[in-house]
KESEFI-550067 format. One record per residue: residue in one letter; x, y, z of N, C-alpha, C in turn. Coordinates in Angstrom, 1 decimal, decimal comma. Layout:
BEGIN
ATOM  res    n_xx    n_yy    n_zz   ca_xx   ca_yy   ca_zz    c_xx    c_yy    c_zz
ATOM    A       X       Y       Z       X       Y       Z       X       Y       Z
...
# end
This chain:
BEGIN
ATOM  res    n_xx    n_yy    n_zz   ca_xx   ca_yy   ca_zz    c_xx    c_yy    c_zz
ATOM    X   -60,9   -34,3    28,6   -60,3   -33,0    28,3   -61,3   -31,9    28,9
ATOM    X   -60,7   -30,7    29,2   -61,7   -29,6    30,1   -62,1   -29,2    28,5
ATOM    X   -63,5   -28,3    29,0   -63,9   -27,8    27,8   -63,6   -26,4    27,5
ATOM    X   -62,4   -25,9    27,5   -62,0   -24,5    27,5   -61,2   -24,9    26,1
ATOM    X   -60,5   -26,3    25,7   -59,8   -26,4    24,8   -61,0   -27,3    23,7
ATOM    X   -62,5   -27,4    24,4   -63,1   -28,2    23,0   -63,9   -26,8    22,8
ATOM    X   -63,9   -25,8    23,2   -65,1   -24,5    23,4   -64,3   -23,7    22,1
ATOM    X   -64,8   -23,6    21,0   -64,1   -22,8    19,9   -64,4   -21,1    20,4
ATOM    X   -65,4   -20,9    21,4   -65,2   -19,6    21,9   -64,4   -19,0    23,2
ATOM    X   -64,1   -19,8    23,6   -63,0   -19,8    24,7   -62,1   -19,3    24,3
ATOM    X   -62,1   -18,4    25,7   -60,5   -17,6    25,4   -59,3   -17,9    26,4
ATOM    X   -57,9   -18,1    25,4   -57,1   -18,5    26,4   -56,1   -17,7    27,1
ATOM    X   -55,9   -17,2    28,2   -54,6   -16,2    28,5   -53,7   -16,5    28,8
ATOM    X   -52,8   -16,0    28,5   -51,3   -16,0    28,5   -50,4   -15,2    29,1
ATOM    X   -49,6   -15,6    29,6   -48,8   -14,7    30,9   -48,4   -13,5    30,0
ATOM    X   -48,4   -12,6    30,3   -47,7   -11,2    29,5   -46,0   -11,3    30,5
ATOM    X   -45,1   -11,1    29,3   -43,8   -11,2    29,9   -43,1    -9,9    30,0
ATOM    X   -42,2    -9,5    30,4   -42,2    -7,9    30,9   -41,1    -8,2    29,6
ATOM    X   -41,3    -6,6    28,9   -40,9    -6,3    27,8   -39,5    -5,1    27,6
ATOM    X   -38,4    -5,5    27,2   -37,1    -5,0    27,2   -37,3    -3,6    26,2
ATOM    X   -38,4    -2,9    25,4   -38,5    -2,0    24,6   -37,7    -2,4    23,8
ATOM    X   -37,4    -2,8    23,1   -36,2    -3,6    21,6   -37,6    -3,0    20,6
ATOM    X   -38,5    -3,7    20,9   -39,6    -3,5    20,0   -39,8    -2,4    19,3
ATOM    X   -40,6    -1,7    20,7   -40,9    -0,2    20,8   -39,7     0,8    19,8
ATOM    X   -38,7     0,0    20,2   -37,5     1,1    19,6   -37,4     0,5    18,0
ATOM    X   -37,5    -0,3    17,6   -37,4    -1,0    16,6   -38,5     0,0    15,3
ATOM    X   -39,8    -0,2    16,3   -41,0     0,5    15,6   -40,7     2,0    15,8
ATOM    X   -39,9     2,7    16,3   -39,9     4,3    15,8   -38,4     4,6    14,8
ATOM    X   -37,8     3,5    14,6   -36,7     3,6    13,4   -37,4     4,0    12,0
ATOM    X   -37,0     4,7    11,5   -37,8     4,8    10,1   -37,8     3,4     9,0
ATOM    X   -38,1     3,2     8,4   -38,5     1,8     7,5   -37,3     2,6     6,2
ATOM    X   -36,5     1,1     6,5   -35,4     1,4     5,3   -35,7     0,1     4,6
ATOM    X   -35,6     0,9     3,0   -35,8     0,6     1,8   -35,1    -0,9     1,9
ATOM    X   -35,2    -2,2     1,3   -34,4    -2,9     1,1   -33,8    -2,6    -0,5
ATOM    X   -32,5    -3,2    -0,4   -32,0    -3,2    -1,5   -32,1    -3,9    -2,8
ATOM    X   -32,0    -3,0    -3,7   -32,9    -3,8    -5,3   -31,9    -5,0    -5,3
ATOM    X   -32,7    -6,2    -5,3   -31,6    -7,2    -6,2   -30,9    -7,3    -7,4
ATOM    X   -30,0    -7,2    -7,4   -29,1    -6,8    -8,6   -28,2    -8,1    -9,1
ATOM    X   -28,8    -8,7   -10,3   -28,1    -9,6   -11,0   -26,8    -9,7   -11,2
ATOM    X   -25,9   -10,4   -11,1   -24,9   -10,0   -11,4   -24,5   -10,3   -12,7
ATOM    X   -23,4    -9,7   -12,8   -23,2    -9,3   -14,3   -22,2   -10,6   -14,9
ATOM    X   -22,4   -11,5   -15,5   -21,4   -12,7   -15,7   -20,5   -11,9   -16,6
ATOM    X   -19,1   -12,2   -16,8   -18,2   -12,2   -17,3   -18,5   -13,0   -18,7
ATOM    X   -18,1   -12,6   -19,7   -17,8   -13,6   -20,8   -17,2   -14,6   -21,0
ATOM    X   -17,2   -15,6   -20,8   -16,0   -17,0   -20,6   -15,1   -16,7   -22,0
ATOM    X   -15,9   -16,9   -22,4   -14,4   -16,5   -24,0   -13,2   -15,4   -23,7
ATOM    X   -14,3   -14,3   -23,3   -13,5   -12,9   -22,5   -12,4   -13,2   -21,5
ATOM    X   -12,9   -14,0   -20,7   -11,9   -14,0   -19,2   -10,6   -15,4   -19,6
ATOM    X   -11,2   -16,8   -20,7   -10,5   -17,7   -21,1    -9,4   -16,5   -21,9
ATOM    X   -10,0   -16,1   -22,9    -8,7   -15,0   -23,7    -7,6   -14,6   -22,9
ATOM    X    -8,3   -14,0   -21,9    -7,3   -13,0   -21,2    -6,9   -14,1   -20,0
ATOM    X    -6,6   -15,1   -19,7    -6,3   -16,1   -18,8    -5,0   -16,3   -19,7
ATOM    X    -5,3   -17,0   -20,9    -4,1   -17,6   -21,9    -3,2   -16,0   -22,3
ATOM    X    -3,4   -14,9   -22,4    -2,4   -13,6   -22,5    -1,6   -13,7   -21,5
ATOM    X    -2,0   -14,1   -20,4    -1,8   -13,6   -18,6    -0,5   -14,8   -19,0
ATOM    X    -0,8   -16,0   -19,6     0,2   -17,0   -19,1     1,3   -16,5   -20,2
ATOM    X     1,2   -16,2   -21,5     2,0   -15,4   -22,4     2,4   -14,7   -21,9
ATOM    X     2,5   -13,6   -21,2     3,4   -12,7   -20,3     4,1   -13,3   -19,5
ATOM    X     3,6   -14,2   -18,7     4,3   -15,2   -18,0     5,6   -15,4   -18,5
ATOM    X     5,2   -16,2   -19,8     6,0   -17,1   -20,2     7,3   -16,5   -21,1
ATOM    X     6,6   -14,6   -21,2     8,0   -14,1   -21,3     8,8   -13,7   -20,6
ATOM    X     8,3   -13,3   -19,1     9,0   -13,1   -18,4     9,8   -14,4   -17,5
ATOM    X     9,4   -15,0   -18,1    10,5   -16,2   -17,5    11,6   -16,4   -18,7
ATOM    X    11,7   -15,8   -19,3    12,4   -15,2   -20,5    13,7   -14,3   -20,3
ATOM    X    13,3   -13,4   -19,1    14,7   -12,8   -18,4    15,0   -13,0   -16,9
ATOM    X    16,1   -12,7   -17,5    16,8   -13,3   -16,3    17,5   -12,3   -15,5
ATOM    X    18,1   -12,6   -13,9    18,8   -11,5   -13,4    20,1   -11,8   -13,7
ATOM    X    20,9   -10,7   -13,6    22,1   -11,0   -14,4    22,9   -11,4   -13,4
ATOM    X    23,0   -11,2   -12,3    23,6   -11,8   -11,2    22,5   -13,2   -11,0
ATOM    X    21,8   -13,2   -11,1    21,3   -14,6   -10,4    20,5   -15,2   -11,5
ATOM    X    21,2   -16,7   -11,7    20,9   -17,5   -12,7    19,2   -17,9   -12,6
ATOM    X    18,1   -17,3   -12,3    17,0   -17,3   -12,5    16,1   -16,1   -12,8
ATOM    X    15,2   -16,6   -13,5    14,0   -15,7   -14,1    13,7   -14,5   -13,4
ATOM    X    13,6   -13,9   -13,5    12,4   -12,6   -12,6    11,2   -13,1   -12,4
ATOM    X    10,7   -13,7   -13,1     9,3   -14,8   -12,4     9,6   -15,5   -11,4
ATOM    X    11,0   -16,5   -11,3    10,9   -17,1   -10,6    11,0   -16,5    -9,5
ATOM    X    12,1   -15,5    -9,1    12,6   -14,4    -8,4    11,3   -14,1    -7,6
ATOM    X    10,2   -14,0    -7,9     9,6   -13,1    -7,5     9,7   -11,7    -7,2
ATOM    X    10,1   -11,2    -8,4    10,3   -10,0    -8,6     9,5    -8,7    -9,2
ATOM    X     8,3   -10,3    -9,8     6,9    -9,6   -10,6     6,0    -9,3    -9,2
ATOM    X     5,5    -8,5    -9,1     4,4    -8,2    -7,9     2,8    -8,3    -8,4
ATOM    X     2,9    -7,5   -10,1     1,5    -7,7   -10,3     1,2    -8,0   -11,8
ATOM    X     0,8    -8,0   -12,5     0,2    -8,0   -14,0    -1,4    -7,8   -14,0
ATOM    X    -1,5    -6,4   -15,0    -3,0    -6,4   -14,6    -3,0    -6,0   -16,5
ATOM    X    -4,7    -6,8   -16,8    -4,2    -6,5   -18,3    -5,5    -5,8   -18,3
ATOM    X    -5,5    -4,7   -19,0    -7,5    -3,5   -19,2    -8,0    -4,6   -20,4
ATOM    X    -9,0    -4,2   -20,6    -9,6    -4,8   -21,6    -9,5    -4,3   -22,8
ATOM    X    -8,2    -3,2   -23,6    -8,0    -3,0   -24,4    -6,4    -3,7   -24,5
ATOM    X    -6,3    -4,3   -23,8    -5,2    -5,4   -23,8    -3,8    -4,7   -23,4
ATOM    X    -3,8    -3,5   -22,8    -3,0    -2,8   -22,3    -2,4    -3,5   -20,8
ATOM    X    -0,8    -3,9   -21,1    -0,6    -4,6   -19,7     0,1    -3,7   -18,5
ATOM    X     0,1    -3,3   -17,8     0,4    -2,5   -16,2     1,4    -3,7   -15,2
ATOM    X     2,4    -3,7   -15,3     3,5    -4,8   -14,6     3,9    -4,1   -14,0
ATOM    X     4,0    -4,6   -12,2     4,5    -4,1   -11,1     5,7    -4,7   -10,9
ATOM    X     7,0    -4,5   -10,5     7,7    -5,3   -10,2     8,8    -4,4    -9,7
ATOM    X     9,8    -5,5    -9,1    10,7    -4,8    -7,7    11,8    -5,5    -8,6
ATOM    X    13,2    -4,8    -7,8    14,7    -5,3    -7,6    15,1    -6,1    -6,7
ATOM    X    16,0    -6,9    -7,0    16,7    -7,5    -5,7    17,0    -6,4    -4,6
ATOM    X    17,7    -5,3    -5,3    18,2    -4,3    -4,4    17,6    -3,0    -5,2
ATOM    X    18,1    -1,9    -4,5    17,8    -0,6    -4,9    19,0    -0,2    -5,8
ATOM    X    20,1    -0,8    -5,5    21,2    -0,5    -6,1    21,1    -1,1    -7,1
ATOM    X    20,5    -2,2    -7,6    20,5    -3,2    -8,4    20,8    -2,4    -9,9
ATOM    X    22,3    -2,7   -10,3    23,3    -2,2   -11,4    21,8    -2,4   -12,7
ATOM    X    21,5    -3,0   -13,0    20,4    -3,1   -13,9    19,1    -2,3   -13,9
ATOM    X    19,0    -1,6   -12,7    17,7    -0,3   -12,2    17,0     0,1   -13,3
ATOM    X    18,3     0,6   -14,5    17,7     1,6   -15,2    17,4     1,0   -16,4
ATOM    X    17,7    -0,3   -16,7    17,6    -1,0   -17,8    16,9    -2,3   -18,0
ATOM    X    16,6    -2,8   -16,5    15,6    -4,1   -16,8    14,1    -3,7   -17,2
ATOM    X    13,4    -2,9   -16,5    11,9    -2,4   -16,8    11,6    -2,4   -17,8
ATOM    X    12,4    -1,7   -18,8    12,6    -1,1   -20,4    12,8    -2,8   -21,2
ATOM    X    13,2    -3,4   -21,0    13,6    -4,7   -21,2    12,4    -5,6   -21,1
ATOM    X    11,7    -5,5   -19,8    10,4    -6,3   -19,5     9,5    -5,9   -20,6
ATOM    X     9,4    -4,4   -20,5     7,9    -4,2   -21,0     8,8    -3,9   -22,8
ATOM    X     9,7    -4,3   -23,5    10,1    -4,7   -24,9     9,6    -6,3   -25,2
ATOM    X     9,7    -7,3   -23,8     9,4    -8,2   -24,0     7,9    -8,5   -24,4
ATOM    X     7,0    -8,0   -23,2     5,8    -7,9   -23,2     4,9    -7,3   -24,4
ATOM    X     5,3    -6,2   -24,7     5,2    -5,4   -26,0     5,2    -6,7   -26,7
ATOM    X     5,9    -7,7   -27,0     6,7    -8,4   -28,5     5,1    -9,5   -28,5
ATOM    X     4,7    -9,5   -27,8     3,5   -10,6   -27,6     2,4    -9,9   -28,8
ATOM    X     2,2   -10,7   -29,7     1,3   -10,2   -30,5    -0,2    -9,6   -30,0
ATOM    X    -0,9   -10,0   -28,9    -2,2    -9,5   -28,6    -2,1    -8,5   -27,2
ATOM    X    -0,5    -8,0   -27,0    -0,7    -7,0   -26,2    -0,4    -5,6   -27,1
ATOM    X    -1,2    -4,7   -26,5    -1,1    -3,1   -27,3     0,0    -2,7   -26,7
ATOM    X    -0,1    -2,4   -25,5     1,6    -1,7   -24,9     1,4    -2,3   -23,8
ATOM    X     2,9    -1,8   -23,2     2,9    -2,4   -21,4     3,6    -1,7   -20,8
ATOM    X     3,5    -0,9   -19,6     3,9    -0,2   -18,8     4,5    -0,6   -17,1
ATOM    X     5,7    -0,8   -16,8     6,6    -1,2   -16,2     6,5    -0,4   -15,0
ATOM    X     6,1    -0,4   -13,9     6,2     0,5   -12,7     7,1    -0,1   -11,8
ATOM    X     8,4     0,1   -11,4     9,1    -0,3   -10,6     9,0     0,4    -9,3
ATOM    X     8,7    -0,8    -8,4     8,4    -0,3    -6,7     9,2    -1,1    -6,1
ATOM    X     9,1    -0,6    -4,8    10,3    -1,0    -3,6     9,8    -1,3    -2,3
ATOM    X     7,8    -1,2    -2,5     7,9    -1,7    -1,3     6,4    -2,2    -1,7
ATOM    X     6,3    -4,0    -1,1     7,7    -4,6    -0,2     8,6    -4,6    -0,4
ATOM    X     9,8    -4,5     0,4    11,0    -4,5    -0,1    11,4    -6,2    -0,4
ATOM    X    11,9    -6,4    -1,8    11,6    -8,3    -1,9    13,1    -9,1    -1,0
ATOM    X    12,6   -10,1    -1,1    13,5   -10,9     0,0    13,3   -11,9    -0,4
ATOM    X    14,1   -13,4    -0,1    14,2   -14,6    -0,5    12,8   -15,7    -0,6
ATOM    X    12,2   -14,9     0,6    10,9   -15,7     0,4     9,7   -15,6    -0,3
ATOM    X    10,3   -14,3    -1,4     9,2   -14,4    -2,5     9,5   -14,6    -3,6
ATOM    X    10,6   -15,7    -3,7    11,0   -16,5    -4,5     9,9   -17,8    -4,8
ATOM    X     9,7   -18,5    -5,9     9,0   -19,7    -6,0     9,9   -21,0    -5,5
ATOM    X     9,3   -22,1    -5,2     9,9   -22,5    -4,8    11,3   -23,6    -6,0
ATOM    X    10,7   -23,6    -7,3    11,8   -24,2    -7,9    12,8   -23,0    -7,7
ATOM    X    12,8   -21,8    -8,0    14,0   -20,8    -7,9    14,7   -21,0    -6,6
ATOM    X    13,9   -21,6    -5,5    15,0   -21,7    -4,2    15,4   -23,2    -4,2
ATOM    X    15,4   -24,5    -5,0    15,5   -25,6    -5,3    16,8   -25,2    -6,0
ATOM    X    16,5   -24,3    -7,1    17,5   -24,2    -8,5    18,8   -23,7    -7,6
ATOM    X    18,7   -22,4    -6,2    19,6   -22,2    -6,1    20,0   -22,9    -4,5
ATOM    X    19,5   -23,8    -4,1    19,5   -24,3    -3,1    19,2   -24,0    -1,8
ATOM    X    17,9   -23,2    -2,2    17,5   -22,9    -0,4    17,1   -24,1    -0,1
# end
């Protein structure tokens, strides 16, 4: 072995490689703070299990009415778009018509959220009827397109 690598004072050079300034520019960026690690906040399992088994109780009322022209649920229909419950157990239900015309317009909503209401651990429920998307057959479930033969 040469003695340049047994000589502990030996110095070794190294090619200097021509340099893109990435660096240079890197080092006159001002120094940003990193961000505080922030724990996240776990949910209460009891909290979110409660409100899981409500969510299916709504459910399971609205599979409760039905369209009056078409021998299935408004669940099944997909005619529910959303259910959002607050944590004062207040339920917000989004849902659409088959049609705009739909002879029932003024009287299913009122009907849903009488249902929802009747659930012992909901406070109230508020019914927002929207139109868009505008619904169509393929947001039907699939036993409702079984039941009526898609």
């Amino acid at each position: 072995m040469s003695d340049e690598y047994n000589n502990p004072n030996s110095v070794t050079k190294l090619p200097v490689l021509p340099s893109s300034g990435k660096v240079d520019e890197l080092r006159r960026q001002p120094a940003v703070e990193p961000a505080p690690l922030v724990q996240p906040v776990l949910a209460d399992p009891l909290k979110s299990i409660e409100m899981k088994l409500l969510e299916g109780k709504i459910i399971e009322a609205l599979c409760q009415i039905y369209d009056p022209e078409i021998p299935v649920s408004i669940y099944e229909l997909g005619l529910i778009y959303g259910i959002e419950i607050a944590a004062d157990k207040s339920v917000k239900i989004r849902m659409t018509l088959t049609a705009p015309g739909c002879p029932v317009a003024g009287s299913l909503p009122g009907e849903v959220a009488r249902k929802v209401e009747a659930i012992d651990e909901v406070r109230e429920a508020e019914v927002e009827l929207v139109w868009e998307p505008a619904w169509d057959k393929s947001k039907m479930s699939e036993a409702a397109q079984l039941q009526l033969g898609f």
